[in-house]
VEXDO-502561 format. One record per residue: x, z, y of N, C-alpha, C in turn. Coordinates in pm, 1 decimal. Example, Ala and Ser with C-alpha at 12.3 -4.5 7.8 and 13.67 -1.06 7.14 Angstrom:
REM VEXDO-502561
r n_X:1319.0	n_Z:780.0	n_Y:-569.0	ca_X:1230.0	ca_Z:780.0	ca_Y:-450.0	c_X:1320.0	c_Z:780.0	c_Y:-330.0
r n_X:1285.0	n_Z:708.0	n_Y:-225.0	ca_X:1367.0	ca_Z:714.0	ca_Y:-106.0	c_X:1290.0	c_Z:787.0	c_Y:3.0
REM end
This chain:
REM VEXDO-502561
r n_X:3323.5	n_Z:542.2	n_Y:-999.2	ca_X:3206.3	ca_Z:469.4	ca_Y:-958.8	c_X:3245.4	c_Z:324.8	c_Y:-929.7
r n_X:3138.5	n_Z:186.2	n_Y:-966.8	ca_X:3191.5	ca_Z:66.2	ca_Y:-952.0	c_X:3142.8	c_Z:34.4	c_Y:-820.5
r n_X:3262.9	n_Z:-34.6	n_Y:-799.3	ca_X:3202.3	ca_Z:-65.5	ca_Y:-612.4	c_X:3155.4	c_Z:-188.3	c_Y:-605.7
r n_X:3085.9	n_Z:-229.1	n_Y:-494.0	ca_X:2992.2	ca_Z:-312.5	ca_Y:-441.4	c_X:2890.6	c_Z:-381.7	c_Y:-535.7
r n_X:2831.6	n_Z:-251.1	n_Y:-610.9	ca_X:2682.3	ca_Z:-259.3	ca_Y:-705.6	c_X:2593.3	c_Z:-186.2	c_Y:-600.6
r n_X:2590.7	n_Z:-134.9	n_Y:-532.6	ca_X:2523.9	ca_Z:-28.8	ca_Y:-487.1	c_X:2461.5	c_Z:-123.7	c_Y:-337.8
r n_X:2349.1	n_Z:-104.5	n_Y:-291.5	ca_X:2254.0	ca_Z:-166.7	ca_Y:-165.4	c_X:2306.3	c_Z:-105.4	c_Y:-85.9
r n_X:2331.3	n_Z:-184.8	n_Y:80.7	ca_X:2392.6	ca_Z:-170.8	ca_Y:196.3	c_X:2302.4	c_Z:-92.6	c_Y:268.8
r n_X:2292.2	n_Z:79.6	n_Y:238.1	ca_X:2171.1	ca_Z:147.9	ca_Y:353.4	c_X:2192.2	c_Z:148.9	c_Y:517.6
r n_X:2110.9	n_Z:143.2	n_Y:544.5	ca_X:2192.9	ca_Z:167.0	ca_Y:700.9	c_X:2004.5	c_Z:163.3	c_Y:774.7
r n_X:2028.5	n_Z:178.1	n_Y:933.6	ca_X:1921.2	ca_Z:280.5	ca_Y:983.8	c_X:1838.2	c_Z:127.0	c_Y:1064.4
r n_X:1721.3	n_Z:146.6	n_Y:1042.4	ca_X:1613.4	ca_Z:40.9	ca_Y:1112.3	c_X:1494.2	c_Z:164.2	c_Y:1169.8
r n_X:1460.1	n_Z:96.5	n_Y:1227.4	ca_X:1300.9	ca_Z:121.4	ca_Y:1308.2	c_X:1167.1	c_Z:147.0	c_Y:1254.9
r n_X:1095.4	n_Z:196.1	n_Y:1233.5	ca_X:973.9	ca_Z:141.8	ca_Y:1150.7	c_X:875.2	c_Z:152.0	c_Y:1289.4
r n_X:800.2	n_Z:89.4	n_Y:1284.7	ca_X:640.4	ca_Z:92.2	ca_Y:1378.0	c_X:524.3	c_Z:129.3	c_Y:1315.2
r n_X:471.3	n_Z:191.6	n_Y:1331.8	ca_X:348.1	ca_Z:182.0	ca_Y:1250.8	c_X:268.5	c_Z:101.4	c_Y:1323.6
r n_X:94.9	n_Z:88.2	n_Y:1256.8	ca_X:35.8	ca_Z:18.0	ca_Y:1338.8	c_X:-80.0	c_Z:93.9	c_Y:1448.6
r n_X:-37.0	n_Z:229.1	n_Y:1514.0	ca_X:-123.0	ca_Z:294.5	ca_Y:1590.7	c_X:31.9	c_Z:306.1	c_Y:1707.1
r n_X:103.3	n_Z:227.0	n_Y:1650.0	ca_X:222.0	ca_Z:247.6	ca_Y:1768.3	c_X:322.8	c_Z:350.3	c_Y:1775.5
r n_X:317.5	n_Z:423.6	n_Y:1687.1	ca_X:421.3	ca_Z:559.9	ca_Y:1677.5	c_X:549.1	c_Z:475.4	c_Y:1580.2
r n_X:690.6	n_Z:516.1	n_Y:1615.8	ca_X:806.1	ca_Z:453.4	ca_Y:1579.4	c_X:840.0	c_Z:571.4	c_Y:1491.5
r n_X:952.3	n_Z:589.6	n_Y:1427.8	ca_X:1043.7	ca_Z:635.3	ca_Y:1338.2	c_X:1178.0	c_Z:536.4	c_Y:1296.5
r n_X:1301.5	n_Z:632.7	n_Y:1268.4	ca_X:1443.5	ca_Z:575.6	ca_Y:1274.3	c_X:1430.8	c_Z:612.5	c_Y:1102.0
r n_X:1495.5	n_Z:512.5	n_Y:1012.2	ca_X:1510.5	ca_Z:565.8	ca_Y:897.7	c_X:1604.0	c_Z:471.7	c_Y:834.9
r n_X:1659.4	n_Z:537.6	n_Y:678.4	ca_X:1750.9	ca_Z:470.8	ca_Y:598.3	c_X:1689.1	c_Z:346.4	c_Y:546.7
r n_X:1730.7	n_Z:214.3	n_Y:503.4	ca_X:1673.2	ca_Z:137.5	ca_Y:410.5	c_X:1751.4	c_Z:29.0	c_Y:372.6
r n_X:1761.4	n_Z:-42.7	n_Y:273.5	ca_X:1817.9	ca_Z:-129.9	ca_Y:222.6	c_X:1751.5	c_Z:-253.5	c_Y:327.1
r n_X:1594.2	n_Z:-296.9	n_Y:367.8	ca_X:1563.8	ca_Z:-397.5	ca_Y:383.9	c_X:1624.6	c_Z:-449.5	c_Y:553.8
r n_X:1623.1	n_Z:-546.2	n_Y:579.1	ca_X:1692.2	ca_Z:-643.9	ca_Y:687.1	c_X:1833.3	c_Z:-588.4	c_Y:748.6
r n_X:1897.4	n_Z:-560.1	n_Y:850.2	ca_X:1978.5	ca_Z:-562.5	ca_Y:866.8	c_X:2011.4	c_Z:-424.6	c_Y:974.8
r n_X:2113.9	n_Z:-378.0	n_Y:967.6	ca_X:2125.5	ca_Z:-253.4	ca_Y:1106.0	c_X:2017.4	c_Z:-258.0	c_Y:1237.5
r n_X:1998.2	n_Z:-187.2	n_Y:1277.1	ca_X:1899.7	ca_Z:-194.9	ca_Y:1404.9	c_X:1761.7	c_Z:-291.3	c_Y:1421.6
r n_X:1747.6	n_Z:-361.3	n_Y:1261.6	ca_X:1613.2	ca_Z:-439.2	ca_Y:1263.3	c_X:1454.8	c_Z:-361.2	c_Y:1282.1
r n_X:1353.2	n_Z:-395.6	n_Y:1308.7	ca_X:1245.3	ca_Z:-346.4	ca_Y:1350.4	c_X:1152.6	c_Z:-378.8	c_Y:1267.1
r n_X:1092.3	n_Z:-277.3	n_Y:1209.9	ca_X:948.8	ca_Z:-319.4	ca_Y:1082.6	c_X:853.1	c_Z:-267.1	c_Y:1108.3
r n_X:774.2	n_Z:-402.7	n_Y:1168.0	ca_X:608.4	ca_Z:-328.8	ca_Y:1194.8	c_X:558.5	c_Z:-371.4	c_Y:1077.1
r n_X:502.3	n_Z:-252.1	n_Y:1096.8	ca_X:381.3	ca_Z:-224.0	ca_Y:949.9	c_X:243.4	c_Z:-315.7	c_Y:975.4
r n_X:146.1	n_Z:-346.8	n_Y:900.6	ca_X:45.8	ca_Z:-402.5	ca_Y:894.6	c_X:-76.2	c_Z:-298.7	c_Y:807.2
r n_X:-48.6	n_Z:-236.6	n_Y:754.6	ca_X:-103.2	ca_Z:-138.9	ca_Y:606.0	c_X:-8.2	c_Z:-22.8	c_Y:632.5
r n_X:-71.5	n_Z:115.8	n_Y:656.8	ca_X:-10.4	ca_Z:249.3	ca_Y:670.8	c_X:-68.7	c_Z:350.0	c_Y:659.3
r n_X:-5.2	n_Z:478.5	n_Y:593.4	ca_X:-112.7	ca_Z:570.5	ca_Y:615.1	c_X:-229.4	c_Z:610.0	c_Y:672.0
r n_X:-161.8	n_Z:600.3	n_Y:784.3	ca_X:-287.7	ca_Z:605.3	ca_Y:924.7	c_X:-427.8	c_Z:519.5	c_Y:914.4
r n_X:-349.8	n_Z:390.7	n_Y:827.3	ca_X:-478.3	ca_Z:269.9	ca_Y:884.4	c_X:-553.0	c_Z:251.5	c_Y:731.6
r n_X:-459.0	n_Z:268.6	n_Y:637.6	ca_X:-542.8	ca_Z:209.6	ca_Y:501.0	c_X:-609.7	c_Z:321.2	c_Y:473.8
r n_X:-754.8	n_Z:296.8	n_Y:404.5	ca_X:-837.9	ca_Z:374.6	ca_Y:324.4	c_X:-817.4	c_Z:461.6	c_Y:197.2
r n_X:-703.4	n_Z:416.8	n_Y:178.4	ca_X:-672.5	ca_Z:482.4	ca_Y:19.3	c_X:-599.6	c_Z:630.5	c_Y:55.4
r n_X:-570.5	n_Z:623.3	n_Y:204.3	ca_X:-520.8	ca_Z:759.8	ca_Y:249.4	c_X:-589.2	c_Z:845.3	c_Y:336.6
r n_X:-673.6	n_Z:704.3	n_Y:389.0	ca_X:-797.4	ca_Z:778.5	ca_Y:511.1	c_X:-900.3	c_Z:801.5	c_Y:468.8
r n_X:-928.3	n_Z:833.2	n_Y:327.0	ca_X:-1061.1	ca_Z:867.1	ca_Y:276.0	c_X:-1226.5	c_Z:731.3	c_Y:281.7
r n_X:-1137.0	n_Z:608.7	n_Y:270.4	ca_X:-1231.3	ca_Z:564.3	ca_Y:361.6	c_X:-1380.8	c_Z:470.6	c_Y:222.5
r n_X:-1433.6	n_Z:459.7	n_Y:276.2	ca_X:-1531.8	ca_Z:401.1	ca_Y:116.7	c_X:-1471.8	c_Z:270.8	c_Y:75.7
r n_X:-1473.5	n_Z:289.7	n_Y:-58.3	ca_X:-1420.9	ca_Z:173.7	ca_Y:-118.9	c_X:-1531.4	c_Z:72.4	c_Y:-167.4
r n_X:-1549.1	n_Z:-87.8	n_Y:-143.6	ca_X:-1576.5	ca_Z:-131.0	ca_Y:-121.1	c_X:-1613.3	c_Z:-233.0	c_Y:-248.3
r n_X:-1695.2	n_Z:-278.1	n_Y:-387.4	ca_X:-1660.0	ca_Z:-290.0	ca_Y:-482.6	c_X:-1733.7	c_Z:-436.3	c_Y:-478.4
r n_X:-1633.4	n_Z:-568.8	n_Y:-522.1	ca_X:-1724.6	ca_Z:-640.2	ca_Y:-469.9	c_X:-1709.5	c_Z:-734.6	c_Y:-573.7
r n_X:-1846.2	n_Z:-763.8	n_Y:-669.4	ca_X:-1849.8	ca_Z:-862.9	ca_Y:-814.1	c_X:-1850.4	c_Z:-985.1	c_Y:-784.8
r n_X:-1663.8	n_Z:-1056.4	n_Y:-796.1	ca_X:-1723.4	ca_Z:-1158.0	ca_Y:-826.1	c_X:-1739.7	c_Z:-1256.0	c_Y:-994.3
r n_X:-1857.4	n_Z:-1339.6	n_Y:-990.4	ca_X:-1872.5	ca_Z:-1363.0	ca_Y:-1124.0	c_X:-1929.2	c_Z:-1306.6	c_Y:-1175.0
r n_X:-2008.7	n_Z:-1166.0	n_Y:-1154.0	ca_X:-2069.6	ca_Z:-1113.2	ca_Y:-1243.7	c_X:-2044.8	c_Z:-1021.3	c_Y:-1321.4
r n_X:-1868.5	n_Z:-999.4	n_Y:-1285.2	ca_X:-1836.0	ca_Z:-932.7	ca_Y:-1400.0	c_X:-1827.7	c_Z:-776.1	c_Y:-1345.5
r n_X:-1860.4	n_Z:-704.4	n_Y:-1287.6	ca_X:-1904.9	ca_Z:-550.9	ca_Y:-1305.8	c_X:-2029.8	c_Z:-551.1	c_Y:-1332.7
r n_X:-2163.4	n_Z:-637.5	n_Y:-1332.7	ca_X:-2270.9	ca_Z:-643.3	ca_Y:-1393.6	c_X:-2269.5	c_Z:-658.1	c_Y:-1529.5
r n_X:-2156.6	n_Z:-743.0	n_Y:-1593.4	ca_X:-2137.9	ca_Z:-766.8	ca_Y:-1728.9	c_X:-2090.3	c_Z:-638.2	c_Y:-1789.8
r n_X:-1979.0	n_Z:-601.0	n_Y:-1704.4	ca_X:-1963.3	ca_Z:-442.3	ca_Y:-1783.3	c_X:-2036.3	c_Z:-365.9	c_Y:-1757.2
r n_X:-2132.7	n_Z:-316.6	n_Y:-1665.5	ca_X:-2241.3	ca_Z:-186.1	ca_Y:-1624.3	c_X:-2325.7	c_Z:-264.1	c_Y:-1738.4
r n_X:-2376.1	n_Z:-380.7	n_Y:-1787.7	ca_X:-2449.7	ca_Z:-412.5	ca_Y:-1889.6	c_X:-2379.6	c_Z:-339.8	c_Y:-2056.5
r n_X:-2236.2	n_Z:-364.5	n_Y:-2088.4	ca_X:-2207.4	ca_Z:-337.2	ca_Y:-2213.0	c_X:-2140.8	c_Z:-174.2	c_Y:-2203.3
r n_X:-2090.0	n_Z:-149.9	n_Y:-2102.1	ca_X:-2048.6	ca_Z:-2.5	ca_Y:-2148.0	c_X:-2163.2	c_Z:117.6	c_Y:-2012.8
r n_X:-2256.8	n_Z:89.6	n_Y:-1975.3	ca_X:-2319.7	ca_Z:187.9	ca_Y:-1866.3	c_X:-2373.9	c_Z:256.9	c_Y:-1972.0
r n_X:-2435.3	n_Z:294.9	n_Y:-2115.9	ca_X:-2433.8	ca_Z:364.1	ca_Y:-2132.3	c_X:-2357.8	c_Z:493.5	c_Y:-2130.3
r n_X:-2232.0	n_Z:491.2	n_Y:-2112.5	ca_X:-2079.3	ca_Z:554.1	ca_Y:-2121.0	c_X:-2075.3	c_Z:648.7	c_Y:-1987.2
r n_X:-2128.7	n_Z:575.5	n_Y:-1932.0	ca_X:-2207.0	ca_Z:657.5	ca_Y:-1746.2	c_X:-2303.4	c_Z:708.5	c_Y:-1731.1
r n_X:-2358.9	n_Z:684.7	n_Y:-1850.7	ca_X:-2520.0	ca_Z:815.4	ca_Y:-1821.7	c_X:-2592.2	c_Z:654.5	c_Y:-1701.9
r n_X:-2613.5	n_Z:534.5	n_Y:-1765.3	ca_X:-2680.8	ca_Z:438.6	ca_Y:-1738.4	c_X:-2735.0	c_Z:350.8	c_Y:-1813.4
r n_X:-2873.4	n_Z:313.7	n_Y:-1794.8	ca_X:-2925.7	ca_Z:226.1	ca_Y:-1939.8	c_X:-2908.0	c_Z:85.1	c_Y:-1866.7
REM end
């Protein structure tokens, strides 16, 4: 095996953003560094079921619901 190709793992902190911690492996910052999250399971929608939010700008999902909504069972 060739040496020093390989990323320096070693153990950091994570935070989430409801405040619960975890110890884990990672390449990013340095031994004992601390990573609060901003975007997490807990908080983003894409995991919390949450409504997604679809928002035209320019026109252009009107331009496509105009050329392909037939394709959707839409005139």
């Amino acid at each position: 095996m060739k040496k020093d190709i390989h990323p320096d793992y070693h153990f950091i902190k994570v935070v989430m953003t409801d405040g619960t911690e975890y110890i884990t492996r990672s390449t990013w910052g340095k031994e004992g560094d601390v990573l609060h999250l901003e975007i997490d399971p807990k908080s983003h929608s894409a995991w919390t079921g949450g409504q997604q939010a679809l928002v035209d700008r320019g026109g252009r999902v009107s331009r496509f619901k105009e050329k392909f909504g037939f394709l959707m069972g839409e005139k």
